[in-house]
C-alpha positions as CSV (number, residue, x, y, z in Angstrom):
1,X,39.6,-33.3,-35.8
2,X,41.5,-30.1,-33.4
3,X,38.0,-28.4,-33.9
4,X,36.1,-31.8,-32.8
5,X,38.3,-32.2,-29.5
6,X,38.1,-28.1,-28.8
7,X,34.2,-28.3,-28.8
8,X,34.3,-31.4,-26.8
9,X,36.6,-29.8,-24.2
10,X,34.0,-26.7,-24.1
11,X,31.0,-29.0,-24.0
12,X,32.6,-31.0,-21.1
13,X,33.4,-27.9,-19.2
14,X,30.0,-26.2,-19.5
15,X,28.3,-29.8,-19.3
16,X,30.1,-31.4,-16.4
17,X,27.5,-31.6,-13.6
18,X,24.2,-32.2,-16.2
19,X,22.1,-34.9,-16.8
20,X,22.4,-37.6,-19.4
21,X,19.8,-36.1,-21.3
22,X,21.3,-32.6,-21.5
23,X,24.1,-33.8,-22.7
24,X,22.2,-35.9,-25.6
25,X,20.1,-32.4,-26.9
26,X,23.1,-30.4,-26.8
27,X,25.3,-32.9,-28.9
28,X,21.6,-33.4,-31.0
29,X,22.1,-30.0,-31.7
30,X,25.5,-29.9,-33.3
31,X,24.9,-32.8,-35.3
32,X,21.4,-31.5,-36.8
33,X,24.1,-28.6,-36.9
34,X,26.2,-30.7,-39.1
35,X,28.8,-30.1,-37.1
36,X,29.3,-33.1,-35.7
37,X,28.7,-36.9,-37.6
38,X,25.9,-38.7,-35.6
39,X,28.7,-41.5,-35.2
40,X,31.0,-38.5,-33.7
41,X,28.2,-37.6,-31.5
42,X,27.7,-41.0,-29.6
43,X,31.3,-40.9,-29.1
44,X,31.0,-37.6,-27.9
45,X,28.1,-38.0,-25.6
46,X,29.8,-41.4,-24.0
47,X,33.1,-39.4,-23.8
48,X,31.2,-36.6,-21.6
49,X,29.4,-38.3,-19.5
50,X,32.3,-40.9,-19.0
51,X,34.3,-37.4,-18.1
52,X,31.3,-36.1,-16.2
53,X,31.0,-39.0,-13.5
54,X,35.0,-38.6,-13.3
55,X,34.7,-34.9,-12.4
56,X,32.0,-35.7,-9.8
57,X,33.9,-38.5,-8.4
58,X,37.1,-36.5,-7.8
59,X,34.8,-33.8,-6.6
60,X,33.3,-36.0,-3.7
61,X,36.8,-37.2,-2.6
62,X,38.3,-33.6,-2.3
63,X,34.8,-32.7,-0.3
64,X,34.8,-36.0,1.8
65,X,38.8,-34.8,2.5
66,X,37.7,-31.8,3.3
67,X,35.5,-32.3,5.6
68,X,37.4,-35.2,7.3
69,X,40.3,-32.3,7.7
70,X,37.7,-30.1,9.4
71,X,36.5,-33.1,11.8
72,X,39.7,-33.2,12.9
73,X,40.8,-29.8,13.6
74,X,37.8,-29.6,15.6
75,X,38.2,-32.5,17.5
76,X,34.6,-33.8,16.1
77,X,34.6,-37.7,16.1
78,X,33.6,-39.7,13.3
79,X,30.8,-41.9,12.9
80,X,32.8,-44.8,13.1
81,X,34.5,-43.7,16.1
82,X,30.6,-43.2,17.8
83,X,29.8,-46.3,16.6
84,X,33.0,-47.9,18.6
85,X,32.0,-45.9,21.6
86,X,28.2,-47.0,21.2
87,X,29.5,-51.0,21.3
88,X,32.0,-50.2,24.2
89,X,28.7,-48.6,26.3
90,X,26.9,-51.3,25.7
91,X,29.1,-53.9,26.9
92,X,29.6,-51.8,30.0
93,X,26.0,-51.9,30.3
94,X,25.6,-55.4,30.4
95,X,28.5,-55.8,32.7
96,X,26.7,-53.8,35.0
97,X,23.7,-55.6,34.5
98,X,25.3,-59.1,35.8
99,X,26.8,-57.6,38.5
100,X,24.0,-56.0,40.0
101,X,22.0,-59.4,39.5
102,X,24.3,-61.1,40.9
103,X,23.8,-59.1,43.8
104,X,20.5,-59.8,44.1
């Protein structure tokens, strides 16, 4: 069993950004290998790509942080914040709009 979670560590490692189907041929391979028992391999191949979308969720939070840091040390609003300045424009707009036909 130490020998089954070692390999599934390595796999995961090397394996962490592929495709479903990757994963499937490379566990294939070490259960035609014998391995692995085709029961360990469905475990196996759930267990990576479980670990895979985890690796590529944390991955997008640290880049979305990242980025959001960088916004903000360069004083570069967000999209929500141009969004919020968009609305407020608008309404001036239209406030402008009744005013000057109210003048006329």
């Amino acid at each position: 069993m130490k020998e089954y979670i070692r390999k599934a560590m390595l796999i995961g490692i090397g394996l962490a950004a592929t495709t479903r189907e990757k994963v499937e041929e490379s566990i294939a391979e070490l259960v035609k290998k014998g391995e692995l028992s085709e029961k360990e391999g469905k475990e196996l191949v759930n267990e990576l790509l479980e670990r895979s979308k985890k690796v590529k969720e944390e991955w997008d939070k640290r880049v979305e942080r990242a980025i959001a840091d960088a916004f903000g040390r360069l004083s570069i609003p967000t999209k929500r914040e141009l969004d919020e300045l968009k609305v407020r424009v608008e309404a001036l707009e239209r406030t402008l709009e009744k005013g000057q036909e109210n003048k006329g």
